[in-house]
C-alpha positions as CSV (number, residue, x, y, z in Angstrom):
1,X,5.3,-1.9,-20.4
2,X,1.6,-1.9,-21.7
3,X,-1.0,-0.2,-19.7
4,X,-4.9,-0.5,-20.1
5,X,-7.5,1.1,-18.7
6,X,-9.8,-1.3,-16.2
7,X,-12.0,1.5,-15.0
8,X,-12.6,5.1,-15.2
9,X,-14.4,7.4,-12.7
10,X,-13.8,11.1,-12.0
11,X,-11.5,10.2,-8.6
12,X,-10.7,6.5,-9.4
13,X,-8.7,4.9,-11.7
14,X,-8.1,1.4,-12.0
15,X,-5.0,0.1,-14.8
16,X,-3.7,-3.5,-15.4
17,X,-0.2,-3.0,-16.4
18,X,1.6,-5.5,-18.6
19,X,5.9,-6.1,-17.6
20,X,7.6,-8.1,-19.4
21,X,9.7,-11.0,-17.5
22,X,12.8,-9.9,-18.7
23,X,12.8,-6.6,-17.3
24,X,12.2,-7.8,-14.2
25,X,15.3,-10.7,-14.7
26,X,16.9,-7.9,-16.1
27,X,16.6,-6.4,-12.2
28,X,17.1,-9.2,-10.1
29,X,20.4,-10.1,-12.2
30,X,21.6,-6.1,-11.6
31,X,20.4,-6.3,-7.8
32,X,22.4,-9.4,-7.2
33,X,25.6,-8.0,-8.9
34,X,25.3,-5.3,-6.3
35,X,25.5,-7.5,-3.8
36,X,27.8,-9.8,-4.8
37,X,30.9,-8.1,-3.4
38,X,30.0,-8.0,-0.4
39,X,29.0,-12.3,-0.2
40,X,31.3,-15.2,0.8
41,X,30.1,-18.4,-0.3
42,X,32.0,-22.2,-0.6
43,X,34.6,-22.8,-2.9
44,X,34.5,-19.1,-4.2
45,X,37.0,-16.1,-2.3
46,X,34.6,-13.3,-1.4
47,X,33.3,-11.4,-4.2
48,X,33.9,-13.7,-6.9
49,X,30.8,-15.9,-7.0
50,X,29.5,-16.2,-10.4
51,X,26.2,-14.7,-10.9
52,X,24.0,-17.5,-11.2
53,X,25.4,-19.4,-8.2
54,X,24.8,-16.3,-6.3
55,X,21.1,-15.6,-7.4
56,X,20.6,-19.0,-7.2
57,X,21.0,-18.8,-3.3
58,X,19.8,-15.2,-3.2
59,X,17.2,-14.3,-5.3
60,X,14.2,-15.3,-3.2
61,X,15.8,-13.0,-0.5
62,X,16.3,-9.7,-3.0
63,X,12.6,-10.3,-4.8
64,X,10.4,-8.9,-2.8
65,X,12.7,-5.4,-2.5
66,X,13.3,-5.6,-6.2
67,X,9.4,-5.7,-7.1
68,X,8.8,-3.5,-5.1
69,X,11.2,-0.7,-6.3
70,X,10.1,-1.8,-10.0
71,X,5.9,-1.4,-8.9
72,X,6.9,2.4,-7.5
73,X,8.4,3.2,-10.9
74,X,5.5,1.8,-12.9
75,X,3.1,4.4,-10.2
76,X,5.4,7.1,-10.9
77,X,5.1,6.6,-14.7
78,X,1.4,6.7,-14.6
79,X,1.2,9.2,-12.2
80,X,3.6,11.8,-14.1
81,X,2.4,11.0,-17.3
82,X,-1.9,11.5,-16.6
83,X,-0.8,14.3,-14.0
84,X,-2.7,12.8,-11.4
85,X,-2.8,14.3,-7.7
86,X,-3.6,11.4,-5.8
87,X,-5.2,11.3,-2.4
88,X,-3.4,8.3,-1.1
89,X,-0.8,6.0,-1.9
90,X,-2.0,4.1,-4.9
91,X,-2.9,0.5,-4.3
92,X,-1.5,-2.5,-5.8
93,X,-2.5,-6.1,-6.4
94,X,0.0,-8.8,-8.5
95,X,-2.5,-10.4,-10.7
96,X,0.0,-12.8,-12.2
97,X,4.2,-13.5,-11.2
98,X,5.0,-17.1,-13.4
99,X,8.7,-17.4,-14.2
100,X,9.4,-16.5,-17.8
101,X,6.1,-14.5,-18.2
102,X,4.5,-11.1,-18.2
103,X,4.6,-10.0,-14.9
104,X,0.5,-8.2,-14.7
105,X,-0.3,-6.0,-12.0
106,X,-3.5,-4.1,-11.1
107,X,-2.7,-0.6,-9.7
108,X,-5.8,1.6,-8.4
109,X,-5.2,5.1,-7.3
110,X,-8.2,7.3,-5.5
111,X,-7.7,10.9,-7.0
112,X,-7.4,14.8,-4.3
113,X,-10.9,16.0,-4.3
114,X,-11.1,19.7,-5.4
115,X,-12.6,21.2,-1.8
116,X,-13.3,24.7,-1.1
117,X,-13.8,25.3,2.4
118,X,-17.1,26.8,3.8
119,X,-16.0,29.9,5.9
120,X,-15.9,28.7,9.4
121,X,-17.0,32.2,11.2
122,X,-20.5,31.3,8.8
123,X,-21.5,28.3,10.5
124,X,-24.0,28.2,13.0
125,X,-23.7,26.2,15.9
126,X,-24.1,26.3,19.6
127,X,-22.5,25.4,23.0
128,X,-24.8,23.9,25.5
129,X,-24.3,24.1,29.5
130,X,-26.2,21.9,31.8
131,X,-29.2,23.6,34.2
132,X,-29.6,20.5,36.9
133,X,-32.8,21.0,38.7
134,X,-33.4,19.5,42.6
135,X,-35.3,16.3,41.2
136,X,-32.9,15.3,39.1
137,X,-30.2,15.9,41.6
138,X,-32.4,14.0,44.4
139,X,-32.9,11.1,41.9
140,X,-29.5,10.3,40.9
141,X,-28.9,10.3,44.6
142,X,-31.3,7.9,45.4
143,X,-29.9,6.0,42.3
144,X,-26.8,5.9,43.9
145,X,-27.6,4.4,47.2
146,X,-29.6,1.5,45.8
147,X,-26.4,0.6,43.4
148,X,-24.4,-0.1,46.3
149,X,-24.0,-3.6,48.0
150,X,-22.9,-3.8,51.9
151,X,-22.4,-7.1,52.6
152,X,-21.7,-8.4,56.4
153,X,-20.9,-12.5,57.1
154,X,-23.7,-14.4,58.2
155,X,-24.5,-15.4,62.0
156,X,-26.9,-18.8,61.5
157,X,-24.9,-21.4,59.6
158,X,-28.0,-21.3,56.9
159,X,-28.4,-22.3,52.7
160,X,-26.6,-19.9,50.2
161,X,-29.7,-17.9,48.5
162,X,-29.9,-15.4,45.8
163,X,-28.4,-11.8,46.4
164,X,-25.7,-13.1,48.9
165,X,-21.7,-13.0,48.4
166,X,-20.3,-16.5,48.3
167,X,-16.6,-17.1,48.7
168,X,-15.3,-20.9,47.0
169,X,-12.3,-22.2,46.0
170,X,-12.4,-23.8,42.8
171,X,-10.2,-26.9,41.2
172,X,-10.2,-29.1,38.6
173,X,-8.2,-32.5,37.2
174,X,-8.6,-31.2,33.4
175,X,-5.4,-30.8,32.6
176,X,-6.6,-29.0,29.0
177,X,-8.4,-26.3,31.3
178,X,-6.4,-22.9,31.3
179,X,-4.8,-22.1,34.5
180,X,-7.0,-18.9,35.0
181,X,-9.8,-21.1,35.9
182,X,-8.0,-24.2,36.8
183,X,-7.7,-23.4,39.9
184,X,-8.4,-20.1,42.2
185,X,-9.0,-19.5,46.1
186,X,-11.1,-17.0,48.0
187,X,-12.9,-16.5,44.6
188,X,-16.2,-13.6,45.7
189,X,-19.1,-14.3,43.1
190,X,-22.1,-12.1,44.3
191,X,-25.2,-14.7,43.1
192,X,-27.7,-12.1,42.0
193,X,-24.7,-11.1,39.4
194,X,-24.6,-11.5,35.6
195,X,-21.0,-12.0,35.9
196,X,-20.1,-15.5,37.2
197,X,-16.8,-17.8,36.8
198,X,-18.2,-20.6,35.7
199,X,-21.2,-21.0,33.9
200,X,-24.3,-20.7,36.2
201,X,-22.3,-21.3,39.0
202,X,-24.4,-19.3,41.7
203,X,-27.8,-21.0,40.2
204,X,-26.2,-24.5,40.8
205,X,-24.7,-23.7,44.3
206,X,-28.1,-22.3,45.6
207,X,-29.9,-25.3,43.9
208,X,-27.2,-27.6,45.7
209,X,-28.4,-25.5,49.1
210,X,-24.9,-25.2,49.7
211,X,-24.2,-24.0,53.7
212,X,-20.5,-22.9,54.9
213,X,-18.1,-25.8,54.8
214,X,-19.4,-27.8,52.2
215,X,-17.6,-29.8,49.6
216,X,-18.9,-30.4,46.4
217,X,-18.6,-31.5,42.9
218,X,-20.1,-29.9,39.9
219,X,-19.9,-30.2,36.3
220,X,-20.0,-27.4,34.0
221,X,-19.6,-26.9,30.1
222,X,-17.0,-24.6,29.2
223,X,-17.8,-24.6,25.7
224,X,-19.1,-20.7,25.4
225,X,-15.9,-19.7,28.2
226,X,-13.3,-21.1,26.2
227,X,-14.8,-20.6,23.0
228,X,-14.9,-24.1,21.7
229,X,-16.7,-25.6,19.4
230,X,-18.0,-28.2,20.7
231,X,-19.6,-29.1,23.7
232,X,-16.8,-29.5,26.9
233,X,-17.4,-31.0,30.0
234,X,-15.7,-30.5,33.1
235,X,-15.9,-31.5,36.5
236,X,-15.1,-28.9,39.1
237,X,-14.5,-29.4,43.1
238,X,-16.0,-26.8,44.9
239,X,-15.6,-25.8,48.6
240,X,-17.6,-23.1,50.3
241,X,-15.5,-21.1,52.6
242,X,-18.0,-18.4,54.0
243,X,-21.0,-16.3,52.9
244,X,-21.9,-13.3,53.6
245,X,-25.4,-11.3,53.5
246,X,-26.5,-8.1,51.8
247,X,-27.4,-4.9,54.0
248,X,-28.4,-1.5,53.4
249,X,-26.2,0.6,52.3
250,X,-25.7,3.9,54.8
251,X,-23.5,7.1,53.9
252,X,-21.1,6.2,57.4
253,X,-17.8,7.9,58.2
254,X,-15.8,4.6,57.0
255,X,-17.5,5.4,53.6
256,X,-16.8,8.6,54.2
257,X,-13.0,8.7,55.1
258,X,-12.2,5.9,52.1
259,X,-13.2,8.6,49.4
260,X,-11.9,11.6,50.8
261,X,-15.0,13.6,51.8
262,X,-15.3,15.1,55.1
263,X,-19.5,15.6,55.2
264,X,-22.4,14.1,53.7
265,X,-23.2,17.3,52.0
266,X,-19.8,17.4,50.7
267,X,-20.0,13.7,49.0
268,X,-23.6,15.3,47.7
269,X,-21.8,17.6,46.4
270,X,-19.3,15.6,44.8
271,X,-21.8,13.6,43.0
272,X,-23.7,16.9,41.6
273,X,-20.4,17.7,40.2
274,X,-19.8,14.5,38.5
275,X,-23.4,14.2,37.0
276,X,-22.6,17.8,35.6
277,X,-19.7,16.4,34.0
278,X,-21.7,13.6,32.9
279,X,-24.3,16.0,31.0
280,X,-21.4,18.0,29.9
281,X,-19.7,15.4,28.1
282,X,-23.0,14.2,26.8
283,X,-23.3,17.8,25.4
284,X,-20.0,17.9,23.6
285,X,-20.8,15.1,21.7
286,X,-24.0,16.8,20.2
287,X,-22.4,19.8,20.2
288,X,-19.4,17.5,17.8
289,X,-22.4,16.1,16.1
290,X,-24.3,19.0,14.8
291,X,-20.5,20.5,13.5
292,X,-20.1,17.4,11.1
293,X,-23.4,17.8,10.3
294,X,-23.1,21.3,9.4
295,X,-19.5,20.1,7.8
296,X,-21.1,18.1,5.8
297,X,-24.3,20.5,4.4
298,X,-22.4,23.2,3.3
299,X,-19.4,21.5,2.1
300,X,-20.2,20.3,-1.5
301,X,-17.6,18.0,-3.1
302,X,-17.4,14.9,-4.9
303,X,-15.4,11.7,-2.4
304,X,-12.4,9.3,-4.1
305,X,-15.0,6.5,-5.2
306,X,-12.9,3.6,-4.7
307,X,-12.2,4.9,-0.8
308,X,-15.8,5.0,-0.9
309,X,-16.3,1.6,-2.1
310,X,-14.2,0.1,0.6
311,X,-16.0,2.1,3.0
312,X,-19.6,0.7,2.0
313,X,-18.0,-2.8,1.7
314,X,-16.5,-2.9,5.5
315,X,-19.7,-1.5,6.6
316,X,-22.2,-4.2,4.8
317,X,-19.6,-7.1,5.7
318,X,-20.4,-6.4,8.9
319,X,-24.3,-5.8,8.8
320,X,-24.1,-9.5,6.4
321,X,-22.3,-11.2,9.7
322,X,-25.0,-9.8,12.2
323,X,-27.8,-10.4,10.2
324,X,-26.1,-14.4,10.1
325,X,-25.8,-14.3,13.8
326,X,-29.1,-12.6,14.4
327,X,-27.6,-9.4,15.7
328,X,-28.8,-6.7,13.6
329,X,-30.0,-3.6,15.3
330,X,-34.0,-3.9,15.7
331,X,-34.8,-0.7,13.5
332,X,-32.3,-2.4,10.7
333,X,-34.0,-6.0,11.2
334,X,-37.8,-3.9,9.9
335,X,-35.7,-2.8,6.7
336,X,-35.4,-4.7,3.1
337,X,-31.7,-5.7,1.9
338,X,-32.1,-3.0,-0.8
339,X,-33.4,-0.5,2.3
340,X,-30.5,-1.8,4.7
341,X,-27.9,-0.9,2.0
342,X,-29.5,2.3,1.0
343,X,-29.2,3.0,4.5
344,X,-25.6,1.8,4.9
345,X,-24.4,3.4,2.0
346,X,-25.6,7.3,3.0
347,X,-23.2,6.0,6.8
348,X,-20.4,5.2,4.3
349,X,-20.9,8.6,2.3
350,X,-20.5,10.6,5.9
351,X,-18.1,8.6,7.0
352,X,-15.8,9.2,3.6
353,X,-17.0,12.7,3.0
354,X,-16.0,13.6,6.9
355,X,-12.5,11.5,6.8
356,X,-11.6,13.5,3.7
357,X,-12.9,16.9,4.7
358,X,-11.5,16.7,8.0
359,X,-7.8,15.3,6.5
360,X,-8.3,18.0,3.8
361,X,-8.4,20.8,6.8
362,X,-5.3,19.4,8.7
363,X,-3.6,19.2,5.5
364,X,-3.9,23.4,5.1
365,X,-3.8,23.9,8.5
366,X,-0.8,21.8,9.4
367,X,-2.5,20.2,12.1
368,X,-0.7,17.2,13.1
369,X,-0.1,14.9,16.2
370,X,3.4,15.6,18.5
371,X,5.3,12.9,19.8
372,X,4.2,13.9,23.5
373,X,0.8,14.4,22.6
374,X,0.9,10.5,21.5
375,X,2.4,9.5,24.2
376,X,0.0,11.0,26.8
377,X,-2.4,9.7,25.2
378,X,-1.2,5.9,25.8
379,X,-0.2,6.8,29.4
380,X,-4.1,8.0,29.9
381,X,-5.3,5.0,28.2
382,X,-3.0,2.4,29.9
383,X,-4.3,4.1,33.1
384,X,-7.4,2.8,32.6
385,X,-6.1,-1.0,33.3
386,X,-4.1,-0.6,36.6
387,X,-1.0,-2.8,37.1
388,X,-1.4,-3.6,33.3
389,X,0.3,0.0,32.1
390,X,4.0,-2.2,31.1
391,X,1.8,-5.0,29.5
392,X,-0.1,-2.5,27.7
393,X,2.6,-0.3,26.4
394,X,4.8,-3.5,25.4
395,X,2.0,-4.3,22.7
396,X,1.7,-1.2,21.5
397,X,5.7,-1.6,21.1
398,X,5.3,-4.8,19.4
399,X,1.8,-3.7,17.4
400,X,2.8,-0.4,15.9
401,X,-0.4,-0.6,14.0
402,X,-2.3,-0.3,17.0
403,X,-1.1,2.8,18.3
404,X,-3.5,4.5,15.5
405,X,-6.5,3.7,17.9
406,X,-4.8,6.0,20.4
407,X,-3.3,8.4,17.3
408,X,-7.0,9.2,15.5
409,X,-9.4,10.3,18.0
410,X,-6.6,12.8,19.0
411,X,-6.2,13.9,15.7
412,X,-9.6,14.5,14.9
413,X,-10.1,16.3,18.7
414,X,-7.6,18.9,17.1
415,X,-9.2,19.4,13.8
416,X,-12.4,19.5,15.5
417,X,-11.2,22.0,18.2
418,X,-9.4,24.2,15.9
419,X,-12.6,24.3,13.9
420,X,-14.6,25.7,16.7
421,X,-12.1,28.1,17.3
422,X,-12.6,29.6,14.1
423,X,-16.6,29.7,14.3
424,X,-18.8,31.6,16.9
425,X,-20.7,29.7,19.1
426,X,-24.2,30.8,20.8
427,X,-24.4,29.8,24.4
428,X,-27.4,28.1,25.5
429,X,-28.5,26.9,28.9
430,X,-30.7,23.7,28.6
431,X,-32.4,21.5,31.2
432,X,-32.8,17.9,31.3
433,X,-35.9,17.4,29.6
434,X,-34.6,19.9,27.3
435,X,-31.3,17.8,26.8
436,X,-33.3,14.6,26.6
437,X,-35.1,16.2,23.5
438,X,-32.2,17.9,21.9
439,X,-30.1,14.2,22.2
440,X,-33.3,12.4,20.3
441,X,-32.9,15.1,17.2
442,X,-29.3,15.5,17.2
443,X,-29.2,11.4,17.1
444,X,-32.7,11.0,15.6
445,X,-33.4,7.9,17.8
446,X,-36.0,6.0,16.6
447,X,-39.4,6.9,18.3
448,X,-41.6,3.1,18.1
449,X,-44.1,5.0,16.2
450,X,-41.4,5.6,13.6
451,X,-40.5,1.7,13.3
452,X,-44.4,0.9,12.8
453,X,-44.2,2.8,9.9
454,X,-41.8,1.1,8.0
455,X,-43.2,-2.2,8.6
């Protein structure tokens, strides 16, 4: 086995490693005499196929097992012989596999950080709590009652107009139109709404001057709804069953008694307590925010570079794809590429410097995730789709990869809350201008004053 040296950093290494073919034969040949015993194949009593007619049938089936024992050999090798503590399993790309030739691999390995943890009772942090004041109370409120939509059938047989609920069944002939549009009954599309079935569908019924009982046909392109390529006309029949009207919205006892409050004052109440919550949860994330921050500041440590690397690379592959489809943030559009990655690559430093920190702690700490706590976390998430919770939980059974996006946050909300527990916390009462300001610094949004200078 040769070994050479592609690239050197303090906590990434990179090695091409040479094998030659016959070790590898050499493996396959001892694999499949293993194996052989326990095989049955034509004209041969069981266990008595000669090797080659056996690996002739069998090898493609044993490769991938035996190259994979041989590359974990080769990482141990390296590893025992540089004493490296690595940070993560070690990476490995086949560079060349040709019958009867070296077999060259590329194995990169992303070294353990040395990390000394800041004391936690030293850093300085603070809990916020909420003070609502009467006008901010009054206004969301107000808020409140404007966002609902009463709607009540209309007397006079009259044209469909902007702001009313329409009710249509919809068909089509296309047989290569998917059946959740192909055809549906009853559909409600409320005109003045973003949201509509079919492209433009209100704005063409009300131009149409469509009244209760009509009939008619309408042609839409579904190119953007059924993600297409190209352009896709279809022809849809329409029928408009009844309409009905908007009408202010009063706090009545049918509103009343369908969400469980008994008074006006006590839905008032209810809503204070839910904007609280709101601010509340507004305020734990600055309250998380300023702990990375101070996480970060006063805990001084080089990151594995090729982790870092990746990082940067996932990042900027995505800013290269908005800035193609013209989606770049506005602040990021006023930047130079050599500003934009500057930019990117301080996010990719946190993001690195964070992941490993925070990994580092649950490592001493032997913080991990119980089996319970992953499941209640999937039961709370599939809760969020109702009647889909068996759908839901059968991809996560068939996708075990995505059960991280349930797993992570959870971890982190235990490193994160076993931190605080360690550190003392100042309690401070803050209004809602006061919160307003707090949320700009802890986030430093961009003022427009701020984007005028970096033009």
């Amino acid at each position: 086995m040769d070994i050479k040296e592609l690239n050197s950093k303090k906590l990434y290494k990179e090695y091409e490693i040479n094998i030659d073919y016959k070790e590898l034969d050499d493996s396959i040949n001892k694999k499949i005499s293993e194996i052989i015993p326990t095989l049955t194949l034509p004209g041969f009593r069981k266990g008595k196929a000669p090797l080659n007619i056996a690996r002739k049938k069998y090898e493609e089936n044993i490769l991938n097992e035996v190259m994979e024992k041989m590359v974990q050999e080769k990482i141990k090798t390296i590893l025992e012989e540089k004493k490296f503590k690595v940070f993560r399993q070690p990476k490995v790309e086949i560079k060349q596999y040709k019958k009867n030739e070296p077999v060259i691999l590329i194995i990169k390995i992303d070294l353990q950080p040395d990390i000394k943890i800041y004391p936690y009772d030293q850093l300085k942090l603070s809990k916020y709590k909420i003070k609502l004041d009467k006008k901010t109370i009054d206004e969301n409120f107000d808020n409140f009652i404007k966002s609902q939509k009463k709607y009540i059938p209309i007397i006079n047989k009259r044209k469909l107009k902007n702001t009313d609920k329409v009710f249509v069944n919809i068909n089509t002939e296309e047989a290569s139109v998917p059946e959740f549009i192909k055809s549906q009954n009853n559909v409600s599309i409320i005109t003045d709404s973003d949201y509509q079935i079919l492209p433009d569908l209100s704005s063409k019924l009300i131009e149409k001057g469509v009244q209760v009982g009509d009939s008619i046909k309408l042609k839409f392109d579904l190119k953007t709804l059924l993600k297409e390529k190209n352009k896709k006309i279809v022809e849809f029949n329409i029928d408009i069953i009844s309409i009905e009207e908007i009408t202010a919205f009063k706090i009545d006892k049918e509103f009343l008694d369908k969400n469980n409050f008994k008074t006006e004052k006590d839905f008032k109440e209810g809503l204070k307590e839910n904007l609280n919550h709101q601010y509340q949860n507004f305020l734990l994330e600055i309250e998380k925010k300023q702990l990375m921050d101070n996480l970060e500041l006063k805990n001084d440590f080089d990151v594995p570079e090729g982790i870092l690397e990746e990082e940067f690379g996932a990042i900027w592959h995505k800013v290269e794809h908005a800035k193609k489809d013209n989606k770049l943030d506005e602040d990021d559009k006023l930047l130079t590429d050599t500003k934009l990655k500057e930019r990117y690559k301080k996010i990719a430093l946190r993001r690195v410097k964070l992941a490993v920190l925070l990994q580092f702690i649950a490592n001493e700490e032997k913080i991990s995730i119980t089996e319970k706590e992953l499941t209640d976390g999937m039961i709370q998430y599939a809760s969020q789709y109702p009647g889909q919770e068996k759908q839901i939980f059968e991809y996560f059974k068939k996708n075990p990869a995505s059960v991280e996006s349930i797993r992570g946050p959870i971890f982190e909300k235990k490193i994160v809350d076993f931190i605080l527990s360690k550190t003392k916390q100042e309690t401070k009462n803050v209004s809602v201008d006061e919160f307003v300001k707090l949320q700009e610094k802890t986030f430093d949004f961009k003022k427009e004053s701020k984007k005028k200078e970096n033009k």
